[in-house]
Wavefront OBJ file of the C-alpha trace (Angstrom):
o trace
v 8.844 -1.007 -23.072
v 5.526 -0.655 -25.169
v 3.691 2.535 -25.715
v 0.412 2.659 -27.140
v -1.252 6.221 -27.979
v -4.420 6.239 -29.425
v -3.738 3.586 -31.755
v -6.926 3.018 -34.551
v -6.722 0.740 -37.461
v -9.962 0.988 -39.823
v -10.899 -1.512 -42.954
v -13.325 -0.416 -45.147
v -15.151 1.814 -43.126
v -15.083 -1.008 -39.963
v -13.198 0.488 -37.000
v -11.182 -3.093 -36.087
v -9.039 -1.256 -33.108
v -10.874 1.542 -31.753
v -8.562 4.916 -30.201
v -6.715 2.580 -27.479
v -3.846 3.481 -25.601
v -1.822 1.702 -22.984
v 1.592 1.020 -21.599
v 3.606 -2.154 -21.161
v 6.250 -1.412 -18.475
v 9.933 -3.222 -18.493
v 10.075 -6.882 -17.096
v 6.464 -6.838 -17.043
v 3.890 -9.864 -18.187
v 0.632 -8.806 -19.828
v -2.040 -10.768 -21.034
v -3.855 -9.751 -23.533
v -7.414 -10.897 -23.736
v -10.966 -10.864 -25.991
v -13.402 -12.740 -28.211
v -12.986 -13.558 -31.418
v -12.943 -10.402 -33.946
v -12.072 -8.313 -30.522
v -8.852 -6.664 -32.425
v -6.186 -8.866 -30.616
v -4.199 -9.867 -33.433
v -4.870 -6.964 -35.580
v -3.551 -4.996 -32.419
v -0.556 -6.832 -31.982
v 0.388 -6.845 -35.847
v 0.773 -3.153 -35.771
v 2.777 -3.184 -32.270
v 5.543 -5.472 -34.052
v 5.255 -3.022 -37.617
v 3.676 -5.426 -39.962
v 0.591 -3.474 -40.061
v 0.145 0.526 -40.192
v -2.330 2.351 -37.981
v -5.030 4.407 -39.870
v -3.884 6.661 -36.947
v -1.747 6.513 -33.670
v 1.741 5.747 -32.434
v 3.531 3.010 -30.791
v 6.850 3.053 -29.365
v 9.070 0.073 -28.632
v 11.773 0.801 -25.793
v 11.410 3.978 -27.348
v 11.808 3.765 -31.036
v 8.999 4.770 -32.949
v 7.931 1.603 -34.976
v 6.736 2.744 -37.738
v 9.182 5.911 -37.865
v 12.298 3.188 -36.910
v 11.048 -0.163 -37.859
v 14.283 -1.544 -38.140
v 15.840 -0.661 -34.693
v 12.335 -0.737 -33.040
v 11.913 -4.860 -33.939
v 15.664 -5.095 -33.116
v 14.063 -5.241 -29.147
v 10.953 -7.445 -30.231
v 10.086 -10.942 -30.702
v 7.008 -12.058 -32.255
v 5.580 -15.361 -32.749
v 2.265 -15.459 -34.189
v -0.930 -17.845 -33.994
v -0.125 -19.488 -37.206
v 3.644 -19.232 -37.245
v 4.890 -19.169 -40.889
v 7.906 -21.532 -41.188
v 9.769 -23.099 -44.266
v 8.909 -26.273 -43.905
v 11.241 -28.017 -45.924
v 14.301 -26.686 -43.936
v 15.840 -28.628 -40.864
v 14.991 -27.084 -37.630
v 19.093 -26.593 -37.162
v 19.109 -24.722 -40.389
v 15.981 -22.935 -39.787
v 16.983 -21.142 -36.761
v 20.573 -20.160 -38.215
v 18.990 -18.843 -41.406
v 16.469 -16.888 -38.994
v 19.478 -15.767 -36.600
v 20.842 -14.186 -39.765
v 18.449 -12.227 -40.461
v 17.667 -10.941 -37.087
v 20.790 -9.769 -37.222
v 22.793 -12.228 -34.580
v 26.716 -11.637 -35.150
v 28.283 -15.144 -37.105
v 30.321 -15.981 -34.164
v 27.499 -16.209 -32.330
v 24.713 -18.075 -34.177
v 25.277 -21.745 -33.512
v 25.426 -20.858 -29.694
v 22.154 -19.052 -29.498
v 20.656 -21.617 -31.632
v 21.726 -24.465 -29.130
v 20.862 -22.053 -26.616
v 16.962 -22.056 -27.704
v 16.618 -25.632 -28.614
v 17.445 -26.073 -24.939
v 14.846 -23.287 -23.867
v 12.166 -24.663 -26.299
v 12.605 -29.127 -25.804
v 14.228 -29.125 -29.386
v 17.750 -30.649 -28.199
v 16.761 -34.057 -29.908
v 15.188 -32.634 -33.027
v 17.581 -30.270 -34.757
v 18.236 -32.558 -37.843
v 14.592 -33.465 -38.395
v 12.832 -31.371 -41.097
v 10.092 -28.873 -40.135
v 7.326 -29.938 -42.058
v 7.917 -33.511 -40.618
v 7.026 -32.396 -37.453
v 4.175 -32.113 -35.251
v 1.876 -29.402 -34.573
v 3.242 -29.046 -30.535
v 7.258 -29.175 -31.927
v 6.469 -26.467 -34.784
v 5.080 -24.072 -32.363
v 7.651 -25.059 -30.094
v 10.123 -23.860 -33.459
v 8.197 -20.682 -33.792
v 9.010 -19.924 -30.782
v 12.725 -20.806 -30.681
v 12.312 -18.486 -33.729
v 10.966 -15.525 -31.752
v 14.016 -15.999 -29.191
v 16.614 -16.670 -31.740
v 17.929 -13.027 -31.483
v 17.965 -12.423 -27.504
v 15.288 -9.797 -27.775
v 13.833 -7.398 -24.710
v 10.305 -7.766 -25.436
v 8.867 -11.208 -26.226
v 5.030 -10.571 -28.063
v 3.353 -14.259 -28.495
v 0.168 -14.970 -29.939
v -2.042 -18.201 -28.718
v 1.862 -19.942 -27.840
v 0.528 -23.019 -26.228
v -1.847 -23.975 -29.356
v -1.430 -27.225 -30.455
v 0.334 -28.445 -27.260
v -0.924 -31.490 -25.194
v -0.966 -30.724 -21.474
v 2.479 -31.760 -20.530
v 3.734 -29.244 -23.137
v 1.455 -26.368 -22.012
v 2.888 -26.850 -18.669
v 6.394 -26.358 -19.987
v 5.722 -23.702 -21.964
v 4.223 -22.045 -18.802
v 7.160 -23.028 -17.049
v 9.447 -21.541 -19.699
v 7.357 -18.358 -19.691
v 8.314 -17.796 -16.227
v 11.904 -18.397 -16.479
v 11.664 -15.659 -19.575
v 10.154 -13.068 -17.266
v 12.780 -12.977 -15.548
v 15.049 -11.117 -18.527
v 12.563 -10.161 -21.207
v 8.933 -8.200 -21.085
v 5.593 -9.765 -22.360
v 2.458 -9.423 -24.361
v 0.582 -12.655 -24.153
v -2.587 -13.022 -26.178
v -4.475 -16.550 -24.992
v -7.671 -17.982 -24.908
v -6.510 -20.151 -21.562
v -7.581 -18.291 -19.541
v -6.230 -20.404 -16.492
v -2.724 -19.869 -18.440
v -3.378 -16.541 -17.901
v -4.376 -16.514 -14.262
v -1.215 -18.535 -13.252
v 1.238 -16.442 -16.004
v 0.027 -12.952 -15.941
v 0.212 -10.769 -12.979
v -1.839 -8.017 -15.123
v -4.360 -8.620 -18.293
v -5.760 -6.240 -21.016
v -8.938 -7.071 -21.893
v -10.369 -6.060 -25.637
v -13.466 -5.999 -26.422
v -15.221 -4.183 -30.321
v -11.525 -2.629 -30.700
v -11.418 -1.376 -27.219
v -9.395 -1.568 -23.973
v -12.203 -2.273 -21.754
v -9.913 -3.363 -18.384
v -6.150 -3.179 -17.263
v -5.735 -4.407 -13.698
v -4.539 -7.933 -11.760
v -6.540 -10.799 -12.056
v -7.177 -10.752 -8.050
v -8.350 -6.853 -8.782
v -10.570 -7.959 -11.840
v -11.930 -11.092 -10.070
v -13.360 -8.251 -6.708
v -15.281 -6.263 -9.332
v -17.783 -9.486 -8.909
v -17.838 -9.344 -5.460
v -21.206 -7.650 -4.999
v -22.563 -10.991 -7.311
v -23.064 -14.015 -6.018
v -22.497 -17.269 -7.812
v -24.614 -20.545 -6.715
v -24.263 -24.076 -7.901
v -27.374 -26.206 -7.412
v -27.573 -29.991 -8.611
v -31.553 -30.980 -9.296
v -33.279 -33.732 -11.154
v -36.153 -32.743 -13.475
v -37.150 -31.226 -16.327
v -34.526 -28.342 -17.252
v -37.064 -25.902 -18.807
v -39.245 -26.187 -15.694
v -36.409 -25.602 -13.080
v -34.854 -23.054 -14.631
v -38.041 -21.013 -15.121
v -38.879 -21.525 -11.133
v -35.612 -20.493 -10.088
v -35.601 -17.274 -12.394
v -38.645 -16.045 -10.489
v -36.860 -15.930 -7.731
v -36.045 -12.255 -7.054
v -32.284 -11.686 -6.281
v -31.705 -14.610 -9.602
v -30.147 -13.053 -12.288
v -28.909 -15.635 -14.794
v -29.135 -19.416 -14.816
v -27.406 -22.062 -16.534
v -27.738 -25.645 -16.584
v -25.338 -28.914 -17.580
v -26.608 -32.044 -17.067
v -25.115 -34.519 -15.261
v -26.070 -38.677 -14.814
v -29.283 -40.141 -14.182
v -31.539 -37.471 -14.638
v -29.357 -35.023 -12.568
v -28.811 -31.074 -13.675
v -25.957 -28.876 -12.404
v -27.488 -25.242 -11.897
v -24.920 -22.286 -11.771
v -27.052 -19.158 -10.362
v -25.989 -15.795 -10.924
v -27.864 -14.078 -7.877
v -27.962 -10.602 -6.167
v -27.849 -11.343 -2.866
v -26.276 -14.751 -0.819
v -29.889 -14.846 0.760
v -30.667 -16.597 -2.832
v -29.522 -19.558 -1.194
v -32.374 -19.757 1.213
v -34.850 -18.893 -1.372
v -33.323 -21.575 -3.736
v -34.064 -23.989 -0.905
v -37.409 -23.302 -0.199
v -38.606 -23.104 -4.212
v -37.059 -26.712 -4.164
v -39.075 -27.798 -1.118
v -42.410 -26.091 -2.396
v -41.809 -27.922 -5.983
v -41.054 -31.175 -4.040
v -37.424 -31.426 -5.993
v -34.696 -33.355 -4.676
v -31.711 -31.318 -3.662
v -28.325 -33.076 -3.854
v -26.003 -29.870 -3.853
v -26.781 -26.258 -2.614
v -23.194 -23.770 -2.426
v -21.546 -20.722 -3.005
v -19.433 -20.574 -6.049
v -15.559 -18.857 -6.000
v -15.324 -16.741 -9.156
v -13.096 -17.668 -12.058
v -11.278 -15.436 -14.471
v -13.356 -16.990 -17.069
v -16.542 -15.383 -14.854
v -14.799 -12.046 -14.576
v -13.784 -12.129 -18.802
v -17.276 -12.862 -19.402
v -18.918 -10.447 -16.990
v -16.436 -7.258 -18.643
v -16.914 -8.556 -22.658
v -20.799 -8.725 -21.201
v -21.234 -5.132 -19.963
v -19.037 -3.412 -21.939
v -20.964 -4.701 -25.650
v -22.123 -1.639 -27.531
v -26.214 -2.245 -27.269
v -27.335 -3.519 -30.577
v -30.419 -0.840 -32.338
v -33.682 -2.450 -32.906
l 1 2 3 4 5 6 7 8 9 10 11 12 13 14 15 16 17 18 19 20 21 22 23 24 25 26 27 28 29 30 31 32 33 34 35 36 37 38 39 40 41 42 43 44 45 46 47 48 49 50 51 52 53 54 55 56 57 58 59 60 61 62 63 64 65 66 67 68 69 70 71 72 73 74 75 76 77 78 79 80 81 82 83 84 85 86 87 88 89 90 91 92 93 94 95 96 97 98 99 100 101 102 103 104 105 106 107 108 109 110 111 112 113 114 115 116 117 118 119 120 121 122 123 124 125 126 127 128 129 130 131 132 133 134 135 136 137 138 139 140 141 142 143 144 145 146 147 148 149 150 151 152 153 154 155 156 157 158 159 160 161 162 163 164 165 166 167 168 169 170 171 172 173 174 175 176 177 178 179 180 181 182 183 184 185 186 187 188 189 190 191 192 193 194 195 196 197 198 199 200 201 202 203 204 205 206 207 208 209 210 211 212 213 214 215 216 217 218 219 220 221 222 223 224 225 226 227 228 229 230 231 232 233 234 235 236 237 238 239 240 241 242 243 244 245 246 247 248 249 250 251 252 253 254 255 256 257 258 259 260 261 262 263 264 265 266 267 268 269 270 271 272 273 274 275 276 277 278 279 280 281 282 283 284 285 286 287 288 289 290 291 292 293 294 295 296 297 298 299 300 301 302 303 304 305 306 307 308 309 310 311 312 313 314 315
């Protein structure tokens, strides 16, 4: 469905989106993943043609799109993180004006319009103008908007912003049900969105591709490291500095808790850390209220890649 071929996009001499290529296979979901200034939206404004490549070719379901921009976005929907809408329209006029465009044949418009107010909780709202709205129901329009037209590929940008929880959850819930007849390219910063939504993530980092793979395939890379949580009382700046002369102890963080009480998260070499955490807290004479091994989250793995895969700053 998407294919990306050493795709670069330069400003001014900066290199925003650095030689990356990749595929996006049919009835696939992708998230797509990286800091801030990573590339992300830069990236996916030239897969959806509003941006040209200083070099490099995409192809949507095989139409070139900047060769064939108009048949190319014929198969793509894009909503992006600040969805432009005219606000002064009614959401029921908004989506047939927006039908129209895309292209949706007259005897068809009011029906895919009810169609996506369905999809996207906007049954109850189709008389109420856009710019009365709140933040949740206008991203709920933009994406209405991005559906409007029935298209194969579905690329969404930060979707759930602005949503409260119960909203997020169906939004997740309607990106499930959409797998099941379109293809997409979901750029987050939820990261536990993406862990439940996306059976494979992209992760950017300084313009480039720096992992493709599952989330259960990302999360083994950090199998070899062990994380420990530790809950002490004390003086932060003393405890950490004990526990980082511990050998196998890597990294360590601390959040305090009540009373006094510090959580300690231990990035360590080897599980024996454990016993050597232990026995630093008995020779300090430190109480010890909590002493385990950590599971990994995607957040861990995100952080570990974006970590190692920085470009080493010159002195």
């Amino acid at each position: 469905m998407i294919k990306v071929k050493n795709l670069t996009k330069q400003f001014s001499g900066h290199t925003a989106v650095d030689d990356i290529s990749f595929e996006v296979k049919r009835g696939e979901v992708v998230g797509f993943l990286g800091p801030n200034g990573a590339g992300k939206t830069t990236t996916l404004r030239m897969l959806t043609g509003f941006l040209h490549p200083s070099r490099g070719a995409v192809e949507i379901a095989g139409c070139d799109i900047f060769e064939n921009p108009i048949e190319a976005r014929r198969h793509i929907g894009y909503m992006p993180e600040n969805c432009p809408l005219y606000t002064e329209m009614r959401v029921d006029e908004y989506l047939e004006f927006r039908a129209q465009i895309k292209g949706v044949p007259r005897k068809a418009i009011h029906r895919r319009r009810d169609t996506v107010k369905e999809q996207c909780g906007l049954t109850l709202v189709g008389r109420r103008i856009i710019g009365q709205l709140s933040r949740g129901y206008r991203q709920r329009v933009g994406l209405a908007d991005s559906l409007i037209h029935d298209p194969d590929l579905l690329i969404l940008d930060e979707p759930t912003a602005g949503l409260d929880p119960g909203q997020i959850r169906e939004v997740r819930e309607l990106i499930h049900r959409l797998a099941e007849r379109h293809t997409l390219l979901l750029s987050t910063h939820i990261l536990p969105e993406v862990e439940r939504t996306c059976p494979r993530i992209l992760i950017l980092n300084e313009g480039r591709i720096v992992a493709s793979d599952s989330p259960e395939s990302l999360q083994k890379r950090l199998e070899g490291d062990i994380l420990i949580s530790a809950e002490i009382p004390g003086d932060p700046a003393a405890v950490k500095a004990a526990l980082k002369s511990i050998p196998a102890v890597d990294v360590v963080v601390h959040k305090p808790l009540e009373e006094g009480w510090n959580r300690y998260r231990i990035d360590a070499s080897s599980p024996e850390a454990r016993t050597q955490i232990f026995d630093c807290a008995v020779s300090n004479g430190w109480k010890l209220r909590e002493l385990h091994l950590e599971s990994r989250s995607l957040e861990d793995v995100f952080m570990a890649i974006i970590r190692d895969s920085a470009t080493p700053r010159s002195k």
